[in-house]
VEXDREN-2710 file (C-alpha; in Angstrom, 1 decimal):
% VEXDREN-2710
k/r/px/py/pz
1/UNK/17.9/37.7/-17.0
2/UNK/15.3/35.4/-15.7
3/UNK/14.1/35.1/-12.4
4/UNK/12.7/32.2/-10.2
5/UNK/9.6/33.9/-8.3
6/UNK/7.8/31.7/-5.8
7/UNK/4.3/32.6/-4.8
8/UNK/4.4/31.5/-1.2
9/UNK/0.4/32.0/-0.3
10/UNK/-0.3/29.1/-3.7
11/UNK/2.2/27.1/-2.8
12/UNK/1.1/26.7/1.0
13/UNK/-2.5/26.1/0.2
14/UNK/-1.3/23.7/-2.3
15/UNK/0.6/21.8/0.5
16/UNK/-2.8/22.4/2.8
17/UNK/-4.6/20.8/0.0
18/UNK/-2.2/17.7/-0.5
19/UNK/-2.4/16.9/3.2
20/UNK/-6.4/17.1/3.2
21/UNK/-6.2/14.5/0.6
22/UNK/-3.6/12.8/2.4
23/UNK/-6.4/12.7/5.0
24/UNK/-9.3/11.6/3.0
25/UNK/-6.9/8.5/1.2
26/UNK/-6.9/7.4/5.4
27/UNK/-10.5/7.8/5.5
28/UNK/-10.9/5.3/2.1
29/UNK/-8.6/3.1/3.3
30/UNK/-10.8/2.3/6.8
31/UNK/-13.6/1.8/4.2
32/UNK/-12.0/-0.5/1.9
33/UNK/-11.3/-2.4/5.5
34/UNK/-14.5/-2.5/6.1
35/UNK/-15.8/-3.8/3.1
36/UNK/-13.1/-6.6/3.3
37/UNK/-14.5/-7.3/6.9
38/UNK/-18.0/-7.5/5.5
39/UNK/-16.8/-10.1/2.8
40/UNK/-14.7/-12.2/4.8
41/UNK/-18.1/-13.3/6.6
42/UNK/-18.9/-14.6/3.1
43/UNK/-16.2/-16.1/1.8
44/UNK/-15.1/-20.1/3.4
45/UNK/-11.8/-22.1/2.1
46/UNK/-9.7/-21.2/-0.5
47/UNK/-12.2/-17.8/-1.4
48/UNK/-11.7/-16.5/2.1
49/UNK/-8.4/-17.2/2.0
50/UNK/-7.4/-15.1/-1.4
51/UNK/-9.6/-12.7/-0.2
52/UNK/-7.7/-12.1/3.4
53/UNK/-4.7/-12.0/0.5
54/UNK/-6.0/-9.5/-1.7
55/UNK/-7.2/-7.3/1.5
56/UNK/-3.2/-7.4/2.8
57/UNK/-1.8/-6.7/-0.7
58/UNK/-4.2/-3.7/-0.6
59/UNK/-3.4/-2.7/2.5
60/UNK/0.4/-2.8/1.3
61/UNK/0.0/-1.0/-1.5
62/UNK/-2.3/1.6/0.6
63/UNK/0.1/1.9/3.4
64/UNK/3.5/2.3/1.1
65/UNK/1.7/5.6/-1.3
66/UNK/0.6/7.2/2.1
67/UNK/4.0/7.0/3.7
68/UNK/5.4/8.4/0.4
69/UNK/2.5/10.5/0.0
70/UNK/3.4/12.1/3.8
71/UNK/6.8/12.0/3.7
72/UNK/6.4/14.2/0.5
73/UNK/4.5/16.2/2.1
74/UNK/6.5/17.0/4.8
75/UNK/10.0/17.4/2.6
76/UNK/8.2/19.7/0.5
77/UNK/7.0/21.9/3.3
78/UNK/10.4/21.8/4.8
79/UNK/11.4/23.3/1.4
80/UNK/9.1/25.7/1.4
81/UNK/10.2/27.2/4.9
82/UNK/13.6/27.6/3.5
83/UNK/12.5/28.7/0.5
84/UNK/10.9/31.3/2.8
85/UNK/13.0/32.2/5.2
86/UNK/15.9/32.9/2.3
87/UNK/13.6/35.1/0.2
88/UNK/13.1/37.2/3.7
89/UNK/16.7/37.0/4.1
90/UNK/17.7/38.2/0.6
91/UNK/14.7/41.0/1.4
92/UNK/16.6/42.2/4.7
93/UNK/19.4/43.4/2.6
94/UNK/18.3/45.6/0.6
END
């Protein structure tokens, strides 16, 4: 017979670890802002304009994998608290 073991201590600082890199994605993503900002005063016409273009695809693209990223994040912890709480459960009855 097998059996499903979960190592709860690894799997929370795996979770702490996905949400610190949830955190530094946000901190890249004010950068790449910045660095659009700095090259909009460049840019005149039709350049500045595919550039403003570029910088809101980005910022699509940015904004949709953090939301995913988070909600992740957050579904997975929620499993892990239940995940918990029923190994503690099962425990009780012994």
């Amino acid at each position: 017979m097998s059996e499903i073991l979960y190592n709860f201590g690894a799997n929370n600082s795996s979770l702490d670890d996905v949400n610190s890199n949830i955190s530094k994605i946000q901190e890249v993503r004010s950068d790449i802002a910045n660095l659009f900002s700095v090259l909009a005063t460049v840019y005149e016409g039709a350049g500045a304009s595919a550039l403003n273009q570029a910088q809101q695809n980005i910022s699509s693209m940015l904004d949709d994998m953090l939301n995913n990223m988070t909600i992740t994040q957050q579904q997975a912890q929620e499993q892990q608290a239940a995940m918990q709480a029923l190994d503690q459960q099962n425990a009780s009855a012994f």
